[in-house]
C-alpha positions in Angstrom: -57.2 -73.6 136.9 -59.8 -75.9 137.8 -61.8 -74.9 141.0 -62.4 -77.7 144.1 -65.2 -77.6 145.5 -66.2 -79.0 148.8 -70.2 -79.8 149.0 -71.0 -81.5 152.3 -73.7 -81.7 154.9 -73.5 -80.8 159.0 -75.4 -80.2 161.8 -76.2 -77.4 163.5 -73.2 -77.7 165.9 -71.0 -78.7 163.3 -71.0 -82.4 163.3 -70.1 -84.5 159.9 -71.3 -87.5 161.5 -72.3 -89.4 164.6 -68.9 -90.8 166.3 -69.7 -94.1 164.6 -69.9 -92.4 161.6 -73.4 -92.7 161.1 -75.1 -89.9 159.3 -79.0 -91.1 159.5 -79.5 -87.3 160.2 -79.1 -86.0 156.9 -82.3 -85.2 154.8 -82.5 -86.8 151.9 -87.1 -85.3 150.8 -85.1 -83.5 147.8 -81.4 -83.1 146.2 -81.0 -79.7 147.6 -79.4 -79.0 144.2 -76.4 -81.7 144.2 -77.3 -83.1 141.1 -76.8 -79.5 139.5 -73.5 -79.1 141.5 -72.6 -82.9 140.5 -73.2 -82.1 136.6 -70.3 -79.9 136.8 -68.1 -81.8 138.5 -65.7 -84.8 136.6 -63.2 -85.4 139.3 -64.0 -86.6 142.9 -61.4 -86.3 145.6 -61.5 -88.3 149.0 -60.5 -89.8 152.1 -60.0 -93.4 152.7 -62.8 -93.1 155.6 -65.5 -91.7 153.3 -63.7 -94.1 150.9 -64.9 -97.0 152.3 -68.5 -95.0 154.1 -69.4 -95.3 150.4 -68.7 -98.3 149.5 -70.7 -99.9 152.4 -73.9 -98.0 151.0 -73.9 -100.6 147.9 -72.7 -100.1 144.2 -69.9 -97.8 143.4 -72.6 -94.6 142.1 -69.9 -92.4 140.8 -68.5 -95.0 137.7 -68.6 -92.0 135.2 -66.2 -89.7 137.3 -62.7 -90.3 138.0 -62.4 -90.6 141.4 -58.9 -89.8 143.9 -58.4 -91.7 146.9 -55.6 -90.5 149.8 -54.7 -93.2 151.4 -51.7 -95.2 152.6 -53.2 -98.5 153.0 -55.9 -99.0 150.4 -54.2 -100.6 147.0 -55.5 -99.9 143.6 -58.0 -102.6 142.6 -61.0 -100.7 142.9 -61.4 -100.4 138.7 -60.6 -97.7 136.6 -62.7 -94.9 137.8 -61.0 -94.9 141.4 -57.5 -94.3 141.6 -55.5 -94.2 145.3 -53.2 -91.9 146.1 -50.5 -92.2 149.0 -48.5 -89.0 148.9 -48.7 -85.1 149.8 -52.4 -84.4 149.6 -51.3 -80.3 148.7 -49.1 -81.5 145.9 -51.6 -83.8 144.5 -54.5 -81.5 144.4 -52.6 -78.8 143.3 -51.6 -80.6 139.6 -55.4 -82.0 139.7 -56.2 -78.6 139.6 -53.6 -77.6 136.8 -55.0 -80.3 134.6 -57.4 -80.3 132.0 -61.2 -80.6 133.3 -64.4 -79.5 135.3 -64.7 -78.9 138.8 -63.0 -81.0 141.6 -65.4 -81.9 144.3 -63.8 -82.9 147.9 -66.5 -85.5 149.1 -65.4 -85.7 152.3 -62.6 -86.5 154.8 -62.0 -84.0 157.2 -58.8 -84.9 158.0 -58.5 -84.3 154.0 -60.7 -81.1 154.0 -58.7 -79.2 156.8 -55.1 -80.1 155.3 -56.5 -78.5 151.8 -57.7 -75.5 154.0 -54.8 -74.8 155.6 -53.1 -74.4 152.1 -56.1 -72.2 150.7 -56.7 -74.9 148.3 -60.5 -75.2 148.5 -62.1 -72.6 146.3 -65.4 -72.9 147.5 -67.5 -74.6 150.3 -71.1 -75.4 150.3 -72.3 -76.2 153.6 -75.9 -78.1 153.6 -76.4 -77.1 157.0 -79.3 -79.2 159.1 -81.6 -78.6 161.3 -80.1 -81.2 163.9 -77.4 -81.1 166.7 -75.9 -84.4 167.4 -73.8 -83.2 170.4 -71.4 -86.0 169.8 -69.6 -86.3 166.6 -67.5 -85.7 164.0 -66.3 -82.1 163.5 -66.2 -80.5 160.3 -63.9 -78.2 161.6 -62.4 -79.2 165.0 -60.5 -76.6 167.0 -57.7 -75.1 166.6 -58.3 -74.3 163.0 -56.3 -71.6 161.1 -57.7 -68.4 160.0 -59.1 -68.4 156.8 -61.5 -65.9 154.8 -64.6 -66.4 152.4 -67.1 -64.5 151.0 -70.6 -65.4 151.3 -71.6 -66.1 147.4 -75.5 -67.3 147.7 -77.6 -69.1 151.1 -81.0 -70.9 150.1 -83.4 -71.6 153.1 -85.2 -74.4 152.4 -89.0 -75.4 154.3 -87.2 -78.8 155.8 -85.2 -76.3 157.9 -82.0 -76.8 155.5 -79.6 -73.5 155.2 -77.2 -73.8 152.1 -74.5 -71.7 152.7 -72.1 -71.2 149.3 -68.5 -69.1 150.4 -66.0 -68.6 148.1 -62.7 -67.8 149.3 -61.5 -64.4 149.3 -57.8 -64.2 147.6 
């Protein structure tokens, strides 16, 4: 079974992004090894939201991975490496994860993220965890949020004041 894989960055206090969905806060002086993470992933999963938050950076950068889209509203004419999908997110990720192929990585949507969690379908989290605290912003986890338990599998603190946190979850 393929493993998915949610790699993302918050503040201190927990915060995805500002409420406008800025996220000018994240460091960006090294890769803080994504590009090892990202050279075992093939599939990317998201939310419409981050969706269309990468679009508006410029060129599409992940052409050479297939890419899932939940949404209800989006159509598919995006190309051939991005596919929407408008239907049970659990069901969905659960035959991604029966198919043939590397690691699944959830990019974002925490809508998205928290539905998967509450079904124990994320395998692993790794939290890029900044120095900053925005106060205002999106939650990566906003309350009430199920129990759930992981096991701390590796934490890198970098000199910029990054922690890297890596939990698997505990079955």
């Amino acid at each position: 079974m393929r493993p998915l894989s949610l790699f993302i960055s918050m503040t201190a206090d927990g915060k995805v992004a500002r409420l406008d969905g800025r996220t000018d806060w994240i460091l960006t002086d090294q890769d803080y090894g994504f590009n090892s993470f990202f050279e075992t992933v093939d599939t990317l999963v998201m939310g419409r939201k981050t969706f269309e938050k990468c679009l508006s950076l410029g060129p599409w950068p992940y052409e050479d991975k297939k890419t899932f889209v939940a949404s209800s509203t989006l159509k598919n004419d995006f190309g051939s490496s991005v596919e929407i999908f408008n239907r049970d997110p659990c069901i969905f990720i659960e035959e991604l994860k029966d198919a043939k192929g590397g690691k699944i990585w959830l990019v974002g949507g925490v809508q998205l993220a928290r539905t998967l969690m509450e079904e124990n379908l994320i395998d692993e989290v790794i939290l890029n965890i900044h120095k900053e605290m925005l106060g205002e912003g999106i939650e990566l986890f906003p309350l009430p949020i199920h129990s759930m338990f992981w096991t701390l599998d590796d934490n890198q603190v970098f000199p910029s004041g990054l922690i890297q946190a890596r939990y698997k979850l505990k079955v």
